[in-house]
N, C-alpha and C positions, 0 to 999 in steps of 0.2 A: 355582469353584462349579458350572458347566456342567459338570466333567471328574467331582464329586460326585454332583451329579444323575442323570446318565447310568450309574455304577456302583448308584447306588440302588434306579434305577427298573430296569436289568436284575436285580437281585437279589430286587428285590418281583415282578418279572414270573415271574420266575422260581418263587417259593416262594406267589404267586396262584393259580398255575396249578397248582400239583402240591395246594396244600390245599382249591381248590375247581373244578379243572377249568377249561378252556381257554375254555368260553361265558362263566364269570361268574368268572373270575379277571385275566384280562388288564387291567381297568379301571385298578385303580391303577397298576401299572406302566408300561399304553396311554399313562392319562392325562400320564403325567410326559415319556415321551418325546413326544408329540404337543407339549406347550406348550416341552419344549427348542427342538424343531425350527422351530418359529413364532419364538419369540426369537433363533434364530441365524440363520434365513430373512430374519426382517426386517433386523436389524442388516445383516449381508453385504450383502444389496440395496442398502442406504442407504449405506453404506460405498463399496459398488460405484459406485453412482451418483454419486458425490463426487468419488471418484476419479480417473472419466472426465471430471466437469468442471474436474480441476485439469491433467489430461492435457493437453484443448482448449483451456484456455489456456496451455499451455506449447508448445502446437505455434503459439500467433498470435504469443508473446512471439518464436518463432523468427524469424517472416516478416520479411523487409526487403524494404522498397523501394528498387530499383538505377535508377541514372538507365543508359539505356540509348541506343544510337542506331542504330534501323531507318527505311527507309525515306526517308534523309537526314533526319531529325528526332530532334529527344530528346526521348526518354517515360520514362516510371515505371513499371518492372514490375515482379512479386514475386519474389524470391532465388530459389523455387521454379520459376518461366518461365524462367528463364536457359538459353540451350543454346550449342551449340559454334558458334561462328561469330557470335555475337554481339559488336559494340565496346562496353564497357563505361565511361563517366568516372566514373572515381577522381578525389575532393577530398581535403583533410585531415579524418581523422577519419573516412573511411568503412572498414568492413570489404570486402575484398578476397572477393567469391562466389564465385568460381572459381578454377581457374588458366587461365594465363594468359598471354601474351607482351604484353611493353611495344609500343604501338605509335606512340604521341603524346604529349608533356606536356614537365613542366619542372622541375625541382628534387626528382623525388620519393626521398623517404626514408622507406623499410618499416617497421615495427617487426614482425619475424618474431621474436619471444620465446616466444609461442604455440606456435611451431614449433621454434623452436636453443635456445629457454632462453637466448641471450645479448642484453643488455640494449641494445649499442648497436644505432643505425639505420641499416641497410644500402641505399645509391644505387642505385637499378634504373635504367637507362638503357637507351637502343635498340644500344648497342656491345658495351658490357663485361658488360652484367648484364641482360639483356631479362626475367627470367622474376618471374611474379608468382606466389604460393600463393596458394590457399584459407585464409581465416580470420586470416590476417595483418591488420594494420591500416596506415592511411598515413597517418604522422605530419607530412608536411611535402610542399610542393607538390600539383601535380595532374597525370593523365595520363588516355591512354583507351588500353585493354588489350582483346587481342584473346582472346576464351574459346575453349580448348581441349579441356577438360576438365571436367564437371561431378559433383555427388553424389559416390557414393561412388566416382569414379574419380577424385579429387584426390586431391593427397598428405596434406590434412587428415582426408579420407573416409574413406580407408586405413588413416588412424592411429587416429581414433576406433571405427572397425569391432570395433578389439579391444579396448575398453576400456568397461566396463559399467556407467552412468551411476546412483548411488544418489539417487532423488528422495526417499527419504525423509526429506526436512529435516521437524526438531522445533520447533516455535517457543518462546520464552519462556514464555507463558501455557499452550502445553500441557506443557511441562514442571514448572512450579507446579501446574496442573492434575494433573498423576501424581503429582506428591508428596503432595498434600491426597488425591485417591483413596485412594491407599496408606497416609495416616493413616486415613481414614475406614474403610477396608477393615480395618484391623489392630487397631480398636475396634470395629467388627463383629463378625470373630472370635473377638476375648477374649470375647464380649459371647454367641456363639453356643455356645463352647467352654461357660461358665458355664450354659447352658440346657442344652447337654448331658448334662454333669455331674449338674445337679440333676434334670432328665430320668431318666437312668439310677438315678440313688441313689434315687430314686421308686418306679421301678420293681421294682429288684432288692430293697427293704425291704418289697417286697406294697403301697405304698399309693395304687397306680394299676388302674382299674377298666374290663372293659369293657362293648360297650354293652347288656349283659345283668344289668350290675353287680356280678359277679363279679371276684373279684383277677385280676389279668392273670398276676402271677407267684406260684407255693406253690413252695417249696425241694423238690427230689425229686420232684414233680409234672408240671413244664413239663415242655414235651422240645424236645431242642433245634432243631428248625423253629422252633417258635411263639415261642422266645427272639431267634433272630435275626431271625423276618420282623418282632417288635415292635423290637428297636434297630434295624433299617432304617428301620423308618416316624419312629424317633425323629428319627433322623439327618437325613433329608428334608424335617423343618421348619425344619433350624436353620439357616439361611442368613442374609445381608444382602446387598440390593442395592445396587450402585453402578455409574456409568460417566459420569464425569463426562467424560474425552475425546472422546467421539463426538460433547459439544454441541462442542468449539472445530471439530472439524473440520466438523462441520452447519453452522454459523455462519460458518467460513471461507470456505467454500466459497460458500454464501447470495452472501455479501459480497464475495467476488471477483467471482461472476456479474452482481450487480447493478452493481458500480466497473467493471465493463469497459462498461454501458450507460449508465455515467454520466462517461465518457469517462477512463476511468483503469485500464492496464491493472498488475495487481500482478504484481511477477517473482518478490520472495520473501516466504513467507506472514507472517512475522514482520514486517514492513512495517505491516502492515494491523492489529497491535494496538499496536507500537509510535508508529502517528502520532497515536495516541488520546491519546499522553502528551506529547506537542511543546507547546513552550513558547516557542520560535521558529520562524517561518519566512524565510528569507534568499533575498529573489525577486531573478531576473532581473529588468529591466524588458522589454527588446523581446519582444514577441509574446506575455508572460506577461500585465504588466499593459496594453500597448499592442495594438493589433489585429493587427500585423504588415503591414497594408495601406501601402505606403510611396508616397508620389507628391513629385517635385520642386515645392516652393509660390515657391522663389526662387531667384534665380539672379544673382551679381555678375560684372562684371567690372571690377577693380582696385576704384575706391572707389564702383562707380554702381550700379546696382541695375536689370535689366530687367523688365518686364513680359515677361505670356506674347505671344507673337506679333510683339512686337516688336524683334525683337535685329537687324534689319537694320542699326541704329548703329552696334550694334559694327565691334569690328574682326574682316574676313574669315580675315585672317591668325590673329589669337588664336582663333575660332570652328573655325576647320581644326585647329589643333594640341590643342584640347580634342576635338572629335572621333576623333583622333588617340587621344590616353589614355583615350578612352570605350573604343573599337573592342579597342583590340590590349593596354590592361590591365586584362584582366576574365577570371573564370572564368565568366562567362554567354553565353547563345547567344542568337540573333534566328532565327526561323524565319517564314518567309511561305511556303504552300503553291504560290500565285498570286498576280499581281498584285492581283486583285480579294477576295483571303482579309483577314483580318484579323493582325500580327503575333505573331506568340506568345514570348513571354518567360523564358529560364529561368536557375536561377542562383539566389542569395540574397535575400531581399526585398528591402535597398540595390542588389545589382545589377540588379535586373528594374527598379529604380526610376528607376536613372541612365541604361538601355538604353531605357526606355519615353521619357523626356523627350529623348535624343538622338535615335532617330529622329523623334519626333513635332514636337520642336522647333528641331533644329539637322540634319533630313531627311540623318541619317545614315546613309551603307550602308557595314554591317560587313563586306561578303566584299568588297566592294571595296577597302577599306581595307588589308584583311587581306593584300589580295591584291599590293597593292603593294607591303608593307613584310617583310621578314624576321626575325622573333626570334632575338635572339641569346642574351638571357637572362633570367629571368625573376626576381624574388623575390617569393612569394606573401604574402598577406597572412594574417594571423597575430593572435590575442588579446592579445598583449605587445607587436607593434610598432604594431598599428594602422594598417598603410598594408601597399599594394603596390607595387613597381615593375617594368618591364620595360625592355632595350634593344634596339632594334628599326634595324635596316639601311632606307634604302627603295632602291627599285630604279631607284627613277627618277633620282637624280641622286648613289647612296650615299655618302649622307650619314646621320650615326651617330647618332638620340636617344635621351635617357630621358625615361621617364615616370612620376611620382609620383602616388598618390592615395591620400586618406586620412584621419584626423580631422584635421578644419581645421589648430588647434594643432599638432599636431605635422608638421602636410606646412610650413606656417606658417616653425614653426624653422629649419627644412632650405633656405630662400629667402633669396637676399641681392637681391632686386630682385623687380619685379611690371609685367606691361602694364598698360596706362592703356585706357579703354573704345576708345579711337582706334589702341591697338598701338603704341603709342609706350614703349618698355622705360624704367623707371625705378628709379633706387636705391631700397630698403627699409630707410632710416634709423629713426631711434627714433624722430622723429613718426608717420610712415605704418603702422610696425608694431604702435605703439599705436592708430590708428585701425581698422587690420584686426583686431588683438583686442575692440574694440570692438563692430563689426560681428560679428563671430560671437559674442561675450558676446552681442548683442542677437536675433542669430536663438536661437541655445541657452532664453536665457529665453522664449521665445515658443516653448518643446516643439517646436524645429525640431532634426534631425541635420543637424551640420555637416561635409561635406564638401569638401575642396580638391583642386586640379588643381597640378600642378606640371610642368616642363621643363627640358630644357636640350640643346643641341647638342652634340654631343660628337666630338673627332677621333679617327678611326680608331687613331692611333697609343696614343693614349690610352687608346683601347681596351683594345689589344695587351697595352697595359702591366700594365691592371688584368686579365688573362684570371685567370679562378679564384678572381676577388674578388669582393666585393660589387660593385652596381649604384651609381654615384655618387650620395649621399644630403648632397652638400653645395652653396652658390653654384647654384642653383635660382632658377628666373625663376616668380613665382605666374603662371596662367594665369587664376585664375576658381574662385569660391565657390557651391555648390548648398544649398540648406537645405531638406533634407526632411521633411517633416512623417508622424509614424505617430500616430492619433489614440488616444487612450487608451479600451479594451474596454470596451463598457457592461456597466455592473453590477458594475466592478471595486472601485468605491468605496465599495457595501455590502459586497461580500466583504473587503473591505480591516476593513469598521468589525465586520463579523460575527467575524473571527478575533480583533479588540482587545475583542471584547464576549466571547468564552469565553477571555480572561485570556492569549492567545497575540499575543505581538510581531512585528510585520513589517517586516524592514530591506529596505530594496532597495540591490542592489550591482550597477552597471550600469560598462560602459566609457567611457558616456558624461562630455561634461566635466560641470562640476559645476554649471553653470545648467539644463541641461536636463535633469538629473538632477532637482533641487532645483521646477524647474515642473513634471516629471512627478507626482514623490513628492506635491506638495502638492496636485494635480488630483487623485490616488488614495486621498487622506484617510492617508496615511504619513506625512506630516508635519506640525504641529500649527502654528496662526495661532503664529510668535512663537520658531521651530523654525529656527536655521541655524549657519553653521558658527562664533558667537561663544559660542553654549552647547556645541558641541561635536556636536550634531544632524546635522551634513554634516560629512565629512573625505574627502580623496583618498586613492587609493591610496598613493600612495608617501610620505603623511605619516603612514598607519598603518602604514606597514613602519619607518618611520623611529624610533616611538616604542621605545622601551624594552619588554620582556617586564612589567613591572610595570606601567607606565603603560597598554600593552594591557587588562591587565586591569582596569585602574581607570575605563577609558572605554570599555569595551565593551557593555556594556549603555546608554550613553548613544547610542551610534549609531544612526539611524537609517535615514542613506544614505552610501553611501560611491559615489561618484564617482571614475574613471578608475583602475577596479579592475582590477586582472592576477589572473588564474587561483590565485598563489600568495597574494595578497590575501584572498580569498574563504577558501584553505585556513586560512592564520591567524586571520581571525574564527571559523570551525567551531569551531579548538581553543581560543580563548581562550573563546568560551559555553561548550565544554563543560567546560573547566575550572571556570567559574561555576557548575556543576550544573544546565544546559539540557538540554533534552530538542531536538536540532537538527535542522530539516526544511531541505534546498537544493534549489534548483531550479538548473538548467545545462544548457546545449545543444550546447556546444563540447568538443574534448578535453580539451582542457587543465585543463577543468573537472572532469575524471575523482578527482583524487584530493580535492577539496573535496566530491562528491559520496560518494564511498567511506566517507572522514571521519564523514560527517554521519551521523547514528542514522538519520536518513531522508532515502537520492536521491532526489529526484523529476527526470527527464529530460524534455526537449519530445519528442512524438511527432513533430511535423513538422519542426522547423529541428534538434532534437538528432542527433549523430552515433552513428554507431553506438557506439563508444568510449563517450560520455558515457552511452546507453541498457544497455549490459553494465556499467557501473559502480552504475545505480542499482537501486532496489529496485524503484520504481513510476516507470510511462510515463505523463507526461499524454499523451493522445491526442489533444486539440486546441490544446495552449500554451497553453492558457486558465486565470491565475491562478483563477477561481470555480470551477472543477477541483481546484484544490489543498485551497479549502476543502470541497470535497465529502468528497475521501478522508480530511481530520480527521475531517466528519461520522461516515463512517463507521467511521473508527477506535473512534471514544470508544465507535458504535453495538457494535462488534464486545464490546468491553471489557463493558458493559454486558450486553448479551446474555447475558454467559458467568456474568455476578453473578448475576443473575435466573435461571437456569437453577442456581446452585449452592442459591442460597435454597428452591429448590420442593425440590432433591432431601434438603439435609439435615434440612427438615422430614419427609419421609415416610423418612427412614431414621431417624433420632431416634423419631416414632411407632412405625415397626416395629420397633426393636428393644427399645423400652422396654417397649409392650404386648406381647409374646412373652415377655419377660425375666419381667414381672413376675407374667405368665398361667401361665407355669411353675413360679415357684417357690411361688406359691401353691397353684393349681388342682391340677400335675400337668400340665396341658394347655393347648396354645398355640391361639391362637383363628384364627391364618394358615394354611394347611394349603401344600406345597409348590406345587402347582399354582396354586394363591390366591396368592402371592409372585410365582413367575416371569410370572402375568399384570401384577401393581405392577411389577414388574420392564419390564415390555414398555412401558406406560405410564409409567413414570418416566423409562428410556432412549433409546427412540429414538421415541416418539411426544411424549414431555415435551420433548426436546433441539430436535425440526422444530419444537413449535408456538412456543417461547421463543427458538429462534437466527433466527429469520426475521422479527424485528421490525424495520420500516425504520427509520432516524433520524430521532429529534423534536426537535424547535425546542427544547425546555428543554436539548436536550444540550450548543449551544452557548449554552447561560447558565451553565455554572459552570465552575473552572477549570478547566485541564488534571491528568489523575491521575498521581501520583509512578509511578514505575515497582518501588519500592522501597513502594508501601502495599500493602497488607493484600489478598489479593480479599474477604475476607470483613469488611465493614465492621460499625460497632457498629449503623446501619442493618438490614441485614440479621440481625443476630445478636437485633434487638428480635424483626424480622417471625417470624423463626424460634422462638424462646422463648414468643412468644403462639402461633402459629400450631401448635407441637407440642403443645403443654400443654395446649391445646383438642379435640384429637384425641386425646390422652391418658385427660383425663379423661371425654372421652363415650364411647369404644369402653372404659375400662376398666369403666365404668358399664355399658354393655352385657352385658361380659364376667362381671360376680360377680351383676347383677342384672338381664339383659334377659328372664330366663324370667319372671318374676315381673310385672315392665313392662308386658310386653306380652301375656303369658300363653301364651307359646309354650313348644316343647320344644325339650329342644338340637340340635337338627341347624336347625331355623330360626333360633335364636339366633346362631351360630356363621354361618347364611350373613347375616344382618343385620347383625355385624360387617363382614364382608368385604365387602356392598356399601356401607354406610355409610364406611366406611376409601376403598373408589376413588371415589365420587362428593365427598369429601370431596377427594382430589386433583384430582377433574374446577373444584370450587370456587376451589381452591387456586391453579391454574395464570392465573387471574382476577388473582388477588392479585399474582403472581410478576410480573403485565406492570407491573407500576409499583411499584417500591422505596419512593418515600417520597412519589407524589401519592395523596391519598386517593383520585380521580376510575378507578379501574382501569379504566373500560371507552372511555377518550378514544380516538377513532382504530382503533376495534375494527373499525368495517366495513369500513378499507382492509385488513387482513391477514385476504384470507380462507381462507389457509392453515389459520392459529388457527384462524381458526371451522370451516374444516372436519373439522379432527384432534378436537377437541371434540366435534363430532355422530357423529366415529366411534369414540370410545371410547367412548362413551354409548350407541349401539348394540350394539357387541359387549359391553359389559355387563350389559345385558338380554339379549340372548342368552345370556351364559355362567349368568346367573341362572335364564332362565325357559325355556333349551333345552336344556342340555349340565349338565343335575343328576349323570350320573355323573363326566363329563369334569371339571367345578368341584366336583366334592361340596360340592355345593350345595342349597336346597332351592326349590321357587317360593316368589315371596311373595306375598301380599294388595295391591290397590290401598292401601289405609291403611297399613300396614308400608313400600310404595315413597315414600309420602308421608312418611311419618316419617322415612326413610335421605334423603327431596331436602332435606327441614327441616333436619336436623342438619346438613349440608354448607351447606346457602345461611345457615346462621348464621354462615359463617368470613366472609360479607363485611361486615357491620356490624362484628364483632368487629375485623375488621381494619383499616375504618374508623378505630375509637376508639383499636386504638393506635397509627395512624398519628398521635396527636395526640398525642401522648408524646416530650417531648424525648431527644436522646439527646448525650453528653458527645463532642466534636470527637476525641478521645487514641482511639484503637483501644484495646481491654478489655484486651487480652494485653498490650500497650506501656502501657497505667496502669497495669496490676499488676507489669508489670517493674520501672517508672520505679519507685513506691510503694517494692518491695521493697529495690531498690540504696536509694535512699535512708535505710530505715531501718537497712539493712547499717551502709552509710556514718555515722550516730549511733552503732549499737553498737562500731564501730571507734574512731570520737575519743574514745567515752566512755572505753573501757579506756585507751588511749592517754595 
């Protein structure tokens, strides 16, 4: 239409100027390019603007924080600060910033696929294999890597250099979105081509007049200027406007900016309409719905129980050898600047939590420990094993131990004997082992994590033997039980009850065992008075792997926690909901977690404890692990979704008006009452001033009261299709009125008539876009005074509509009006809100109109089939 415009208006400029000279011919032609250029001035701008904020956050989506060590301490810097000569630790699951030489660690295995395309995990070591890449990941153990190499002079930098990254991802909604344009645009056309048509055959049969009253065309008479400059001007009215794409991307974008201040950052834009339609969500617990703040509340040894401050009882000997497995099997550090500083903590929130109660309580020192004993080997701790161990030489009299730590139960299993508070070693018979499961069943239900100490002396030879094996994981002596308490996040329990109140299910799937699973779930309001694992409510992980594919699915929607879940656990709930027809939102912070996040129609990652791994797998980052985070970004989902209906609703009202009244001004009159200039300003107002004041609505409280939207309904609901039907029909019939009887009315001539139309039609959309902020509350103007975006675009289209009326009469061929006449164009407009009141009171049938009239027709099909039959 723009590429039309722009040949028309060079063609009238053209044939202006040669039949009335260069002072007073340039107008119409001027006029048409001047209002191109404003409409494709602003679009671009806005467009632009958008842009750059999708840019800015894809440059934050990049930033990673690298645990780093300057200055003998570990800090947190950004991917971006990394330089050469920096010691970098590497965990499981972080991505690799640089390159790199191995310098320190234990077990590490790469997953450079990123890089070789081959799938298995390659051993970096300080011997055989020291060298680390950029962009690679560490699948298993930990180490700290000396930086060599940064940016683009890694081997990752090098390789990405030549390769030209396409951002232009398309989402779902705007690709429905282009299809409904492209219907709406292809009914335009037919619709413009017909005004053409009967346009021309008006003309070329003599029974079009001009404004002297004279025939425009006599056969033999005309010449051919005067023919072609009148089919130009024909041609120049008959357009339809549309652009429905620039609301998803105005609206995107809104909605991205505001979810990144609402602690949620989006990685891909599809994300942000599809969490509008989630019908589950599948939370972690720790740090999601728990705080993540972790502190030791208890502390056993064998079957007795200490107070804080008082473990002098114990045994000296058992309190060394737990210090022992605090110190030398941990991936966390103890840093004190000075004697007189305070300690500082780093590491995982279980580990900062076991390090903080051994120094403070069992006045642990780590580099002296450290510094005694020797590693000889390590096996890291992991989401499927649940424990760590190491084996450690000392120097002082070498001699060979292992160390276990881990979830209670399972370090538990691995012990055939336990000390007694006195150090006195004892068998672990089936009384005592039921006691000790006891004692952790009783910390667990009291929302304690239970963790275990484990040992065992080990002879050299023995060593020898196992070189290359695992770390001994059997005939283990228990040392001692911690139970840490993480108190669950305020405010978690209304967001828990706000997602079951907009029709959306919250399972939580934690690794914890199934009592403290079960006391978490039911403090969070997850679990309902009367909800456990005899209705099928709570189940463990490896008794939903164990079920059948069928039975899966027959108790899957019954779940509500699953307890001492593995990574592959998680993935088989995603599939068997989505097999159900859910719409599935996961949350996950570990690797492992990577392909149950992938799975799910919506990642959500932790910004803080998730790995990198787990955060390139999802879609959206929470940025502070705060489940009331998660329900913000449905907020804003459903907000986004919504947005885009109410923005479709305004436009197919004033495209239906404009093409009806044009349609029908023509083939009556002769002559269309929109004049080109008067269009592409409806146009400017419709697209990208109509798109900012309707995509920038925040989310309302009514949004999470109904349920989640099928991803498979209609955008255009029977809702919408009522407000549309009244709301055109109204505008119809007053500007048609206008158009065969406003001289008469109001006792004007037509060039006043004709501009009375044209302001009456935009202030009629100025009303309109009132209407469009609420689908089906009668109340339109609830909540008006927080967007004062809305209110501003309103007072600016309402200005430069008195200006185009009462300053720019050649530019609008347009005419002034009267005070009375502007009162009569604000009357007719502020009529649409009563009217739309009233038929806001008007039922409308649940079946979409298109899918009743299908369902009706198969149906009646299916009669005339059995009849003949």
């Amino acid at each position: 239409m723009i590429m039309i415009h722009l040949v028309c208006a060079g063609l009238s400029l053209g044939f202006g100027i040669k039949e009335n000279g260069v002072k007073e011919g340039w107008y119409d032609g001027g006029s048409i390019f001047a209002a191109v250029f404003l409409v494709i001035a602003v679009s671009a701008v806005s467009n632009y603007r958008h842009n750059r904020q999708f840019e800015k956050l894809s440059r934050v989506c990049a930033n990673i924080l690298i645990d780093v060590i300057r200055k003998g301490r570990r800090q947190r810097v950004s991917m971006f600060d990394i330089v050469v000569g920096d010691v970098v630790c590497l965990k499981i699951g972080d991505q690799v910033p640089a390159d790199g030489l191995f310098s320190d660690g234990h077990s590490l295995q790469v997953d450079e696929s990123s890089m070789t395309g081959e799938s298995d995990h390659v051993e970096v070591n300080r011997n055989e294999n020291p060298f680390l890449f950029s962009g690679t990941k560490v699948a298993d153990g930990y180490a700290q890597m000396l930086v060599t190499s940064v940016g683009m002079n890694t081997t990752w930098g090098e390789m990405m250099s030549t390769i030209s990254r396409d951002n232009s991802e398309q989402t779902p909604l705007q690709a429905r979105l282009n299809k409904l344009t492209s219907s709406i645009g292809k009914v335009g056309l037919a619709v413009a081509f017909l005004v053409l048509v009967v346009l021309l055959i008006r003309y070329f049969t003599g029974n079009t007049q001009d404004e002297n009253g004279n025939r425009e065309y006599v056969a033999g008479q005309t010449t051919g200027d005067d023919i072609m400059n009148s089919v130009v001007g024909i041609i120049m009215v008959v357009e339809t406007p549309v652009g429905l794409p620039l609301a998803v991307i105005l609206t995107l974008a809104y909605s991205m900016k505001r979810m990144m201040a609402d602690q949620a950052m989006v990685r891909k834009l599809s994300a942000c309409e599809t969490m509008g339609s989630a019908t589950t969500i599948c939370t972690d617990k720790t740090g999601s719905l728990t705080m993540n703040q972790m502190k030791v509340t208890k502390f056993w040894v064998g079957q007795d129980t200490l107070a804080e401050n008082a473990y002098s009882s114990a045994s000296k000997y058992v309190l060394d050898l737990i210090q022992d497995g605090v110190a030398l099997n941990t991936t966390g550090s103890v840093y004190r600047p000075s004697s007189r500083s305070e300690y500082e903590f780093s590491g995982s929130p279980t580990e900062k939590a076991i390090l903080s109660w051994a120094v403070s309580q069992l006045t642990m020192d780590m580099e002296e420990t450290k510094k005694g004993c020797e590693v000889i080997r390590v096996e890291p701790f992991n989401s499927q094993k649940k424990r760590s161990g190491v084996l450690t030489k000392k120097s002082v009299d070498d001699t060979v131990h292992v160390h276990w730590k881990g979830a209670a139960e399972m370090v538990l299993a691995m012990c055939s004997s336990f000390y007694d508070g006195s150090g006195i070693e004892k068998d672990l018979d089936g009384d005592e082992r039921m006691r000790f499961e006891q004692i952790i069943e009783g910390m667990a239900a009291s929302s304690l994590r239970c963790i275990a100490f484990a040992h065992k002396q080990v002879s050299e030879e023995s060593t020898k033997e196992r070189e290359g094996k695992k770390i001994q994981e059997d005939s283990l002596t228990l040392l001692g039980l911690v139970g840490i308490k993480d108190p669950c996040r305020p405010g978690v329990k209304s967001a828990v009850q706000a997602c079951q109140d907009a029709g959306v299910n919250i399972k939580m799937i934690t690794g914890d065992n199934i009592f403290t699973a079960k006391a978490i779930a039911a403090e969070c309001g997850i679990l309902r008075p009367g909800d456990d694992a005899s209705n099928g409510a709570i189940v463990e992980g490896a008794e939903f792997r164990s079920y059948t594919p069928e039975e899966r699915l027959e108790r899957v929607e019954t779940i509500q926690v699953m307890a001492r879940s593995s990574p592959f656990d998680k993935l088989l709930m995603v599939q068997c909901l989505k097999q159900k027809g859910h719409a599935v939102a996961v949350t996950g912070d570990g690797s492992n977690d990577a392909p149950a996040l992938k799975e799910a129609d919506i990642g959500l990652s932790m910004g803080i404890q998730g790995t990198e791994v787990a955060k390139e797998s999802s879609d959206i980052v929470i940025l502070d692990d705060n489940f009331a985070s998660v329900v913000t970004v449905l907020r804003w989902g459903r907000c986004v979704y919504t947005n885009i209906q109410k923005f479709i609703q305004f436009q197919l009202t004033v495209n239906i008006a404009a093409l009806v009244i044009n349609f029908v001004a023509a083939v009556s009159s002769g002559d269309v009452p929109l004049t080109a200039v008067q269009l592409l300003w409806v146009n400017l107002i419709m697209d990208t001033l109509g798109a900012l004041a309707l995509a920038t609505e925040r989310p309302t409280r009514e949004l999470m009261e109904k349920s989640p939207v099928g991803r498979t309904e209609p955008l255009i609901t029977n809702v919408m299709w009522r407000n549309v039907a009244a709301q055109a029909t109204y505008q119809m019939a007053v500007l048609l009125t206008l158009q065969f009887k406003g001289e008469s009315i109001f006792g004007v001539d037509e060039a006043v008539k004709q501009t009375l139309i044209f302001n009456a039609f935009v202030l009629c959309q100025v009303f309109n876009e009132f209407n469009a902020r609420k689908l089906e509350k009668k109340n339109v103007f609830e909540g008006i005074h927080k967007n004062k975006l809305f209110l501003g675009i309103i007072l600016v289209t309402v200005v430069l509509q008195v200006v185009m009326v009462e300053f720019l009469k050649r530019f609008a061929d347009a005419e002034r009006l009267s005070w009375g006449q502007w009162g009569a164009c604000i009357g007719i407009a502020a009529a649409y809100w009563p009217i739309a009141w009233v038929v806001k009171c008007l039922p409308v049938p649940d079946t979409p109109i298109f899918s009743y009239v299908g369902f009706k027709s198969k149906k009646l099909v299916g009669k005339i089939v059995r009849r003949e039959q």
